[in-house]
C-alpha positions, 0 to 999 in steps of 0.5 A: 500500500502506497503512501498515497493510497492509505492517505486518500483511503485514511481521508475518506474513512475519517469523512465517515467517520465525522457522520457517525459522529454527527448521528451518535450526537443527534440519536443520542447513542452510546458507543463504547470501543475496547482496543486490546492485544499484544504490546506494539500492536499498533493500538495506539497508532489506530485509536489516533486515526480514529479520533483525529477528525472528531470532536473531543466533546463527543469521542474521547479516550479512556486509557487508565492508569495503575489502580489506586489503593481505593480502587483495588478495594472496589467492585472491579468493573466500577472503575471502568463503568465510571468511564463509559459513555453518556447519551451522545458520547462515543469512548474508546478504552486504550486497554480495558477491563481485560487487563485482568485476564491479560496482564493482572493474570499472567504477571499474578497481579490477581488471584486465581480466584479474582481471574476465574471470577473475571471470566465468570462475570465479565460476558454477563457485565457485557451483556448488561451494558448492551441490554442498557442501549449501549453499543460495544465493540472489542477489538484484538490487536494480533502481531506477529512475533517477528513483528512486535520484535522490530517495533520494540527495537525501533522504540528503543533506538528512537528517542521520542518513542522510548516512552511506548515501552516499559519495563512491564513491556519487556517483561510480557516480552518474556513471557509471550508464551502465557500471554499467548494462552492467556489470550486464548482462555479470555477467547473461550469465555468471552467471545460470546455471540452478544459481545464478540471479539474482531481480531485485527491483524496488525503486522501492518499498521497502515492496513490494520487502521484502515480495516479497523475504521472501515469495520467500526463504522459497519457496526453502528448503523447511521446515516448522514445528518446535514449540518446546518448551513453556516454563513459567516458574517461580516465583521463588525464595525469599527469603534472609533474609540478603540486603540490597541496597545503597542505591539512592544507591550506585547511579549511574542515567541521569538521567531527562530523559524 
């Protein structure tokens, strides 16, 4: 795929994508996306194509952090449901509730008893949320070994992209292995007919976004909603009685470009 032909298909998705939004705010529709799967899989790079033509106000990110000490004593979903979407809102959770069959499990974060319960419960959490009206949508990111091997080694020599790996990264790196059936025993109990999983194969990146956008806008029906017609007015007229203050008064950012 050519740099050209990713652009011009990347602009006509993002075009889509602008309707969909404009009909979750008009139907007032709740639209809640999980982005899951292995790390470098391309997650982040697809969740910024998604929302770079969108409104904040209307898509947002929920991409939590570490759980407080508070939070590790509530319900488990509770922390996540706090970040799901109101009437008009479309959320996309940069890694979600699945941590715990994910990481929290491999790396034993969690108790046995915790992840078997997770499993238990997360399908009939799903299932509430979807009989509430709200739209869920999961996505798993797959890459090859070979692949998320060159990706890593590409944030380690790139300086603006050594924050993308920690040292948990390289530790799940270790343990691919249980993370592979780890991820298999999540797909057993929770790819369920009402909330299935979309696997998205992401070794390259450029088609992994576009296949992602182009499926996301086939599982929300919508139409396109004419904006409104937007006529810009003149500018005001002139008061003769207003002088702007020296530009020397002003402190400007030096121009060195």
């Amino acid at each position: 795929m050519t740099k050209l032909n990713y652009g011009a298909e990347l602009a006509r998705l993002h075009l889509e994508l602008v309707k969909l939004q404009d009909w979750v705010k008009a139907k007032g529709l709740r639209v809640a996306v999980l982005f899951e799967g292995r790390d470098a899989a391309g997650k982040g790079g697809a969740i910024k194509r998604i929302t770079e033509p969108l409104n904040p106000r209307v898509c947002r990110i929920a991409a939590l952090g570490t759980p407080t000490e508070r939070e590790k004593t509530q319900w488990y979903f509770q922390r996540y449901a706090a970040h799901l979407p109101a009437a008009g809102e479309i959320v996309l959770f940069d890694r979600s509730w699945y941590n715990r069959a994910g990481v929290e499990h491999v790396m034993g974060f969690c108790t046995e008893d915790e992840y078997q319960e997770f499993l238990r419960a997360a399908p009939e959490f799903e299932r509430m949320l979807i009989r509430s009206g709200l739209i869920l949508v999961k996505y798993w990111f797959s890459v090859s070994d070979e692949e998320q091997e060159k990706r890593f080694q590409e944030r380690m020599r790139d300086r603006t992209k050594r924050w993308k790996i920690s040292p948990m990264d390289l530790e799940a790196r270790r343990r691919w292995f249980d993370y592979s059936k780890a991820k298999d025993v999540m797909f057993a109990h929770t790819d369920v007919e009402e909330s299935p999983w979309w696997v998205v194969e992401a070794d390259s990146k450029k088609r992994a976004r576009l296949n992602c956008i182009s499926h996301l806008l086939s599982q929300v029906p919508y139409e396109d909603v004419d904006p409104p017609v937007l006529e810009l007015p003149p500018r005001g007229p002139e008061d003769p009685d207003y002088k702007r203050p020296p530009k020397k008064s002003m402190r400007y950012v030096p121009a060195k470009f």
